[in-house]
Backbone as CSV, one residue per row, in Angstrom:
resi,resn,N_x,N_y,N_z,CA_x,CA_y,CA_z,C_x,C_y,C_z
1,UNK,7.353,-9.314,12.824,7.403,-10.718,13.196,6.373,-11.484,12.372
2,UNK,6.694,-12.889,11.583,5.803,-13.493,11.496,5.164,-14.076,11.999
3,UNK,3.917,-14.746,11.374,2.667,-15.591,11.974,2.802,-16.749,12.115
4,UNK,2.433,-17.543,13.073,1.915,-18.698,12.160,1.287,-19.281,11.145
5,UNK,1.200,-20.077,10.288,0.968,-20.530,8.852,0.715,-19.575,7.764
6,UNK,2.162,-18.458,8.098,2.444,-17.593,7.031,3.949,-18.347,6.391
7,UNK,3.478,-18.660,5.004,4.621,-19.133,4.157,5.489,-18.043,3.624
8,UNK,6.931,-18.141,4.048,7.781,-17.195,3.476,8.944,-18.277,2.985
9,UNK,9.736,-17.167,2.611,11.059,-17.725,1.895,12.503,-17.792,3.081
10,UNK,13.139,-18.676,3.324,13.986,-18.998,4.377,15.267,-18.726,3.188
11,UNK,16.579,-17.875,3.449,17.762,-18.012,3.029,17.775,-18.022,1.635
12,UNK,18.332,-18.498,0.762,18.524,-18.241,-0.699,16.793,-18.844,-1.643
13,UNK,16.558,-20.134,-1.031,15.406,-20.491,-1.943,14.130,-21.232,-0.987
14,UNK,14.646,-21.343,-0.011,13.576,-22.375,0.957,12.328,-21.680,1.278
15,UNK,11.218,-22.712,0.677,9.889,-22.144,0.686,9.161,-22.978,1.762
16,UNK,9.381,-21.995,3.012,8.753,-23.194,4.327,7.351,-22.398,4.857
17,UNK,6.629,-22.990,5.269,5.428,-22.751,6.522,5.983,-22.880,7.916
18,UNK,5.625,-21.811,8.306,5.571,-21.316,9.772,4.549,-22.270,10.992
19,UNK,5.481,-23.282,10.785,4.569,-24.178,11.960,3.863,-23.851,13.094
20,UNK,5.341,-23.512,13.959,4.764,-22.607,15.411,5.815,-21.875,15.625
21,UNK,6.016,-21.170,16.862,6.785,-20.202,17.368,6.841,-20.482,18.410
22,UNK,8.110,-21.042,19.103,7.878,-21.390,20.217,9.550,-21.383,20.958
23,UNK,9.582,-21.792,22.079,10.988,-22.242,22.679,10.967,-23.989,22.647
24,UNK,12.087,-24.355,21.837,12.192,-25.361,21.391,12.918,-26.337,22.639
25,UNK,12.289,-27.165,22.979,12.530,-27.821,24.324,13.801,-28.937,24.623
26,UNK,14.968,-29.131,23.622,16.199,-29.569,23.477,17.359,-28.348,23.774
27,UNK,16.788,-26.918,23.186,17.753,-25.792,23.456,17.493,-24.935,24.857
28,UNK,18.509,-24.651,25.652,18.520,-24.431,26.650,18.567,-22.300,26.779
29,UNK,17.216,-21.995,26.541,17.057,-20.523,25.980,15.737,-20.347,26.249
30,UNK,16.106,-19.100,26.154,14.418,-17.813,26.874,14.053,-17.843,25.253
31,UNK,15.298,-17.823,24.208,14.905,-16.958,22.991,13.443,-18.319,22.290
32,UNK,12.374,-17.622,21.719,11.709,-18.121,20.438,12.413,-18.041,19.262
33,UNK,11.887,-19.803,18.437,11.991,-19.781,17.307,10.994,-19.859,16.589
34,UNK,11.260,-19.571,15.261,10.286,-20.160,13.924,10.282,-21.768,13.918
35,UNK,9.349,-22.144,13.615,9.346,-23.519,13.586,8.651,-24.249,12.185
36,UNK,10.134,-23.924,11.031,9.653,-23.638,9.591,9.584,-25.554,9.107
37,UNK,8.879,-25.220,8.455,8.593,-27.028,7.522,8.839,-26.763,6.134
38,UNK,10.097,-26.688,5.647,10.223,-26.844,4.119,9.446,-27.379,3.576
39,UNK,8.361,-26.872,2.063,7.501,-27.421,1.421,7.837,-28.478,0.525
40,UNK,9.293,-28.324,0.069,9.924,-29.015,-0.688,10.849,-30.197,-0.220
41,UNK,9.961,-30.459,1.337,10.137,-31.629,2.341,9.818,-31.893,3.492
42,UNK,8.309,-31.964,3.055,7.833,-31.606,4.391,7.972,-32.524,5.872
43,UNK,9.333,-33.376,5.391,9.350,-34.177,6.393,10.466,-33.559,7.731
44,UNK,10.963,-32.307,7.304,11.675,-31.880,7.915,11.402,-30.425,8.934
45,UNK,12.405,-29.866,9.548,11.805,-28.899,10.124,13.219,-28.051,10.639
46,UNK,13.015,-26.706,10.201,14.152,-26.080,10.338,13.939,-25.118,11.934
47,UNK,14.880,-24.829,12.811,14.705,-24.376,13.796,15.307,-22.832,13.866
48,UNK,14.760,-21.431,13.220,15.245,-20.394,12.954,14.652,-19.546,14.508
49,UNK,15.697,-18.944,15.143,15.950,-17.841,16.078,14.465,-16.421,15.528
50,UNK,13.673,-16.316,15.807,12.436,-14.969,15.897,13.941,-13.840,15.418
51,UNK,15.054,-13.805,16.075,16.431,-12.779,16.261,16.650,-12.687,15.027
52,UNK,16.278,-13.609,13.866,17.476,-14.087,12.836,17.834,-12.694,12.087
53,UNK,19.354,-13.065,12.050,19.889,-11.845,10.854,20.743,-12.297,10.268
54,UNK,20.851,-13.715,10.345,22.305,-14.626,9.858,21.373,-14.473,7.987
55,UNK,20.251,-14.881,8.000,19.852,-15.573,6.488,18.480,-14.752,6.716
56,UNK,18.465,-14.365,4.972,17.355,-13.364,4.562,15.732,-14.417,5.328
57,UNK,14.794,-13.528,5.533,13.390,-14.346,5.478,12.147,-13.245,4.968
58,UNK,11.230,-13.911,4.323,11.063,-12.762,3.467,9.583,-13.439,3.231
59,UNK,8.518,-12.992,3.052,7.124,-13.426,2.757,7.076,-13.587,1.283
60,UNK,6.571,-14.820,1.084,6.558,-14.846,-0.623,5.804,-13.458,-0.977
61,UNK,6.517,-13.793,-2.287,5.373,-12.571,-3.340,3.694,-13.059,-3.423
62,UNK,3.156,-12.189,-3.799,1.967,-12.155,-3.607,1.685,-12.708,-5.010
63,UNK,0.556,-12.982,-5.350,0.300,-13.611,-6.549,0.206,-12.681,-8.022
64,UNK,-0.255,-11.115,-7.543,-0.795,-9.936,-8.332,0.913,-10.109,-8.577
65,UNK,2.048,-9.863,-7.361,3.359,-9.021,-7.905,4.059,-10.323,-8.392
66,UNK,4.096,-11.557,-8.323,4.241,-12.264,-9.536,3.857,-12.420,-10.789
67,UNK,2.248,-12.341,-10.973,2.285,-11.730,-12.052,2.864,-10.728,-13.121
68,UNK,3.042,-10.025,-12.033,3.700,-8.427,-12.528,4.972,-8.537,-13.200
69,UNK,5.854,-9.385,-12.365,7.290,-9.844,-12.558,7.167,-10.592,-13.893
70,UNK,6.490,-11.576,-14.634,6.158,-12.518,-15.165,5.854,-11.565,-16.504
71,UNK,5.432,-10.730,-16.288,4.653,-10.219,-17.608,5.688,-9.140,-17.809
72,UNK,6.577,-8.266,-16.873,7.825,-7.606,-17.261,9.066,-8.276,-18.094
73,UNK,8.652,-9.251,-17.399,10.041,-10.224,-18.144,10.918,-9.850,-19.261
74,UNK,9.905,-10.006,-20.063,10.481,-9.822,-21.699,11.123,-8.282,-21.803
75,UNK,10.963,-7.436,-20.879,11.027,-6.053,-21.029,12.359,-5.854,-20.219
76,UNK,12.756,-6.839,-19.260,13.461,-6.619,-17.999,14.526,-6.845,-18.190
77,UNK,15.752,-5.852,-18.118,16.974,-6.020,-18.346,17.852,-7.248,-18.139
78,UNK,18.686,-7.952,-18.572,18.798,-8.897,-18.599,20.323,-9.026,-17.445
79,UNK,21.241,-9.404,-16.646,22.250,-9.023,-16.451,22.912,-10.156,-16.373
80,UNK,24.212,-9.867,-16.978,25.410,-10.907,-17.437,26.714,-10.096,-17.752
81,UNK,27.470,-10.038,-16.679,28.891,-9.118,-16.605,29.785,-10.246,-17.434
82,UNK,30.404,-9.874,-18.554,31.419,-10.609,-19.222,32.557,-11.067,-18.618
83,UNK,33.103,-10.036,-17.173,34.003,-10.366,-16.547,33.695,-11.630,-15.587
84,UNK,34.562,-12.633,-15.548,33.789,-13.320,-14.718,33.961,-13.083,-12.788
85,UNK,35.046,-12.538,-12.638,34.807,-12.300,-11.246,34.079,-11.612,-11.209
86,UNK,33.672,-10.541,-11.548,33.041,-9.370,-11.330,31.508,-10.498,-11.391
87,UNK,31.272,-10.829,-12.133,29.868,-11.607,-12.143,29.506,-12.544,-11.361
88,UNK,30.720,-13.340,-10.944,30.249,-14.129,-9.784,30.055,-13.307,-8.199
89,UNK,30.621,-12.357,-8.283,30.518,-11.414,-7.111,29.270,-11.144,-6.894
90,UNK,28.885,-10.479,-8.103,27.132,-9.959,-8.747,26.579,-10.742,-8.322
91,UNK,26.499,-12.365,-8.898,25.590,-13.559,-8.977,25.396,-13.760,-6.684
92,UNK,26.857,-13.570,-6.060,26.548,-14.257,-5.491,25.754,-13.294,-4.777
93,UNK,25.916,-11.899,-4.710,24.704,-10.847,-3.725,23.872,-10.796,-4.375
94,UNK,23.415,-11.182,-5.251,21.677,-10.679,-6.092,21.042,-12.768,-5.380
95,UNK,21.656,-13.902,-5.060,21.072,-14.904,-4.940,20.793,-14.931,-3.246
96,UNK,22.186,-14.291,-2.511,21.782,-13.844,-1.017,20.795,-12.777,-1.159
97,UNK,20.353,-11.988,-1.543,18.955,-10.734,-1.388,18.367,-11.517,-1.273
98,UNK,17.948,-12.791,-2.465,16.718,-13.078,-2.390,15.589,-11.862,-2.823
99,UNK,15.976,-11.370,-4.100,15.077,-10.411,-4.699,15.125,-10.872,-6.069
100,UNK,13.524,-11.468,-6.151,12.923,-12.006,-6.816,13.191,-11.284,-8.600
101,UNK,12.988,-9.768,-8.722,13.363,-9.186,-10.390,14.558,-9.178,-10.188
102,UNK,15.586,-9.431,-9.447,16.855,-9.686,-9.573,17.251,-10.827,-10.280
103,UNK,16.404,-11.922,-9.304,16.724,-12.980,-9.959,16.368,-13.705,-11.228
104,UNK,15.307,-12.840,-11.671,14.796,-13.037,-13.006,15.606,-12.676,-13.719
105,UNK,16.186,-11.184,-13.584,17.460,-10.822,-14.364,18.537,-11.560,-14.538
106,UNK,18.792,-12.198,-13.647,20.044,-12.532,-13.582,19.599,-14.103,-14.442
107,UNK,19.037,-14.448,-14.319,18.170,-16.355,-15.035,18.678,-16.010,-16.393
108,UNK,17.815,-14.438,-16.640,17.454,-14.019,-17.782,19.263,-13.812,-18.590
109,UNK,20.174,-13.392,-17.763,21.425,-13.026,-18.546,22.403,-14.636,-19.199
110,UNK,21.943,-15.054,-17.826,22.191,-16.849,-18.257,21.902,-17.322,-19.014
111,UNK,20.003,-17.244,-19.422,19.725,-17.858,-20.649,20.376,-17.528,-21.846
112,UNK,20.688,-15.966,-21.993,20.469,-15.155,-23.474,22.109,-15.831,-23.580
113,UNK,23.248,-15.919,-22.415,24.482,-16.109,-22.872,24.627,-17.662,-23.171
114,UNK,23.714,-18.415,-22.837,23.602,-19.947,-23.021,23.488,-20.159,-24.594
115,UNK,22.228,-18.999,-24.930,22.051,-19.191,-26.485,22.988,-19.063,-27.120
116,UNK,24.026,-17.512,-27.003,24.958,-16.890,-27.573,25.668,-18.144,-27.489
117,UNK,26.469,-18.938,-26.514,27.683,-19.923,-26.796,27.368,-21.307,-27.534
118,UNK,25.958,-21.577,-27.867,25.344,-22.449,-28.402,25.260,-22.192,-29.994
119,UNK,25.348,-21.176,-30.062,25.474,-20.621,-31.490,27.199,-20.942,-32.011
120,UNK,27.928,-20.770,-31.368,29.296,-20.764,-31.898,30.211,-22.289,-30.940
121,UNK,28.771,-23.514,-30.992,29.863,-24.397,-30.471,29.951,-24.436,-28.766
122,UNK,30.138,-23.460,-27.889,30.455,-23.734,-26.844,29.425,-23.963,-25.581
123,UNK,29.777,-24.047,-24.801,28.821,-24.457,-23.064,29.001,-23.498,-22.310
124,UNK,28.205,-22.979,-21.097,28.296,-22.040,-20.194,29.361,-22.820,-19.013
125,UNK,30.032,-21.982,-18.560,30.970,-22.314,-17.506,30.411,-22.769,-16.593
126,UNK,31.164,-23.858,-15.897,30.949,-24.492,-14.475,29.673,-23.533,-13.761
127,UNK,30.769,-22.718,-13.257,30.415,-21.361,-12.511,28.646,-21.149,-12.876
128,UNK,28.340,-20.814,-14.101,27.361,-19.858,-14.681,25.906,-21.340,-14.898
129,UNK,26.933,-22.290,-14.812,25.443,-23.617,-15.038,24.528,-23.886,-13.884
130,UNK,25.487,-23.642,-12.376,25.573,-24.090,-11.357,24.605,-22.773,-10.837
131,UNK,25.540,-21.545,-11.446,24.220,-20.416,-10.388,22.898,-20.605,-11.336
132,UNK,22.610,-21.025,-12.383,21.357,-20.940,-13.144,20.367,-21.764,-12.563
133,UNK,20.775,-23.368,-11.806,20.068,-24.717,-11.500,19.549,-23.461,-10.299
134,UNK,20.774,-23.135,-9.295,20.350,-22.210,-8.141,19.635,-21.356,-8.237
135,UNK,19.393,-20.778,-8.838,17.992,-19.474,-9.218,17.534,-19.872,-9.529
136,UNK,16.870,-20.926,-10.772,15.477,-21.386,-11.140,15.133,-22.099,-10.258
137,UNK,16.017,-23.166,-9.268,15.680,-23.725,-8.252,14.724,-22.911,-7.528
138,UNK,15.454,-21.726,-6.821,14.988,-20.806,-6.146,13.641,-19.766,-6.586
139,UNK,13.022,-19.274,-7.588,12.156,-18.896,-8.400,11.326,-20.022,-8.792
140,UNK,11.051,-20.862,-9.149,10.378,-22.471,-9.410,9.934,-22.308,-7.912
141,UNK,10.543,-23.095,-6.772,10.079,-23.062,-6.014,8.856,-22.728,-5.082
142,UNK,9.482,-20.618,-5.099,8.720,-19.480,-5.159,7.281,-19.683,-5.574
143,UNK,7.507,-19.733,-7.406,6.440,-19.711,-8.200,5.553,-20.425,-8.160
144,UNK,5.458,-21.457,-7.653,5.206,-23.513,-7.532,4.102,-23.042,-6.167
145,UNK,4.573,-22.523,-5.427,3.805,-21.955,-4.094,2.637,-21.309,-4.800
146,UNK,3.171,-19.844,-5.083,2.195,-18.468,-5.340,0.837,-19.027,-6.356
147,UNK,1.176,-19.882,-7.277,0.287,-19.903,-8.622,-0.340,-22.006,-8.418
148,UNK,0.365,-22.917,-7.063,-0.281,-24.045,-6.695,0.177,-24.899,-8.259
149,UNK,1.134,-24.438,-8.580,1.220,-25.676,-10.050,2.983,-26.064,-9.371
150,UNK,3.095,-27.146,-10.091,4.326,-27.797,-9.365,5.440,-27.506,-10.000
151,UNK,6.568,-27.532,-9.330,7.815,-26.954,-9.431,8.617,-26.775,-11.050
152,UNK,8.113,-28.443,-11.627,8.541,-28.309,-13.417,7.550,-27.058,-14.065
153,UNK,6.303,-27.236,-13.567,5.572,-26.353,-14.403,5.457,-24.928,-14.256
154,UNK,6.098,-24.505,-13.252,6.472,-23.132,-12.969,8.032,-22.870,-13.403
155,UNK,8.551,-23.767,-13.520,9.943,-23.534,-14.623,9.549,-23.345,-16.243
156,UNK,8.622,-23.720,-16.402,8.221,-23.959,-18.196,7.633,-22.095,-18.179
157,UNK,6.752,-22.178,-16.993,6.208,-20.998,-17.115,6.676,-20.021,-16.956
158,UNK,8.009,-19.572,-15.949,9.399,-18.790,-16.311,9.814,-18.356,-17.303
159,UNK,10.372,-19.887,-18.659,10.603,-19.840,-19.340,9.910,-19.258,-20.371
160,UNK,8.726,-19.630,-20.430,7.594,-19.214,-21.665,7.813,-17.393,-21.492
161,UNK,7.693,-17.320,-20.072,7.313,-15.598,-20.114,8.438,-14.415,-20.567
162,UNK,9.727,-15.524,-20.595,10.952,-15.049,-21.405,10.251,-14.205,-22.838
């Protein structure tokens, strides 16, 4: 169980603080919730079940195993299935885990095929533009937390560690 004002990751990218834990006094229930404040709005407040098993929740990475991730990068397999169902299948369980060298991989197969169709003229598909905004969204975010620099500058810094 988490704490209070332990920041984790809510569902695909949401980087909230753990307000309180409590029984929320509009719902008519014994059960506790999380009482999360998206950082990336903190004007809001999400009401998650202590029960939850609907959507991943997950304690950010620590700052050492971001690092770690960050400095593998360049080394870290890249993944991009040519087929495209088969890849959107891929794309969409590696963005539900919510596992962070996954999703580097997977950024990482986007970028390298972005270059490749840029070389001969063409654009990345609907499909492949849309999961890329969604993972760096989701990783930016992450990163923007762990290292206190803001969301563009933990995208540059993604990028650089390419």
């Amino acid at each position: 169980m988490y704490q209070v004002n332990d920041v984790i990751v809510y569902g695909n990218n949401e980087v909230c603080k753990i307000e309180t834990i409590d029984i929320p006094d509009f719902i008519e229930t014994t059960e506790k919730y999380y009482y999360l404040r998206p950082l990336s709005n903190p004007a809001s407040i999400l009401y998650v079940k202590t029960t939850n098993t609907q959507k991943p929740m997950r304690n950010i990475l620590s700052k050492e195993n971001a690092e770690d991730l960050l400095s593998e990068l360049p080394t870290i397999e890249a993944l991009y299935n040519q087929n495209d169902k088969v890849r959107e299948k891929e794309f969409r369980d590696i963005i539900r885990s919510c596992d962070c060298k996954q999703l580097l991989q997977m950024l990482k197969g986007i970028l390298l095929e972005k270059k490749q169709k840029e070389t001969t003229g063409k654009k990345l598909s609907l499909n492949d533009e849309q999961n890329f905004h969604k993972v760096e969204s989701c990783l930016a975010n992450e990163f923007s937390e762990i290292f206190h620099i803001s969301v563009e500058q933990a995208k540059k810094q993604i990028k650089l560690a390419m």
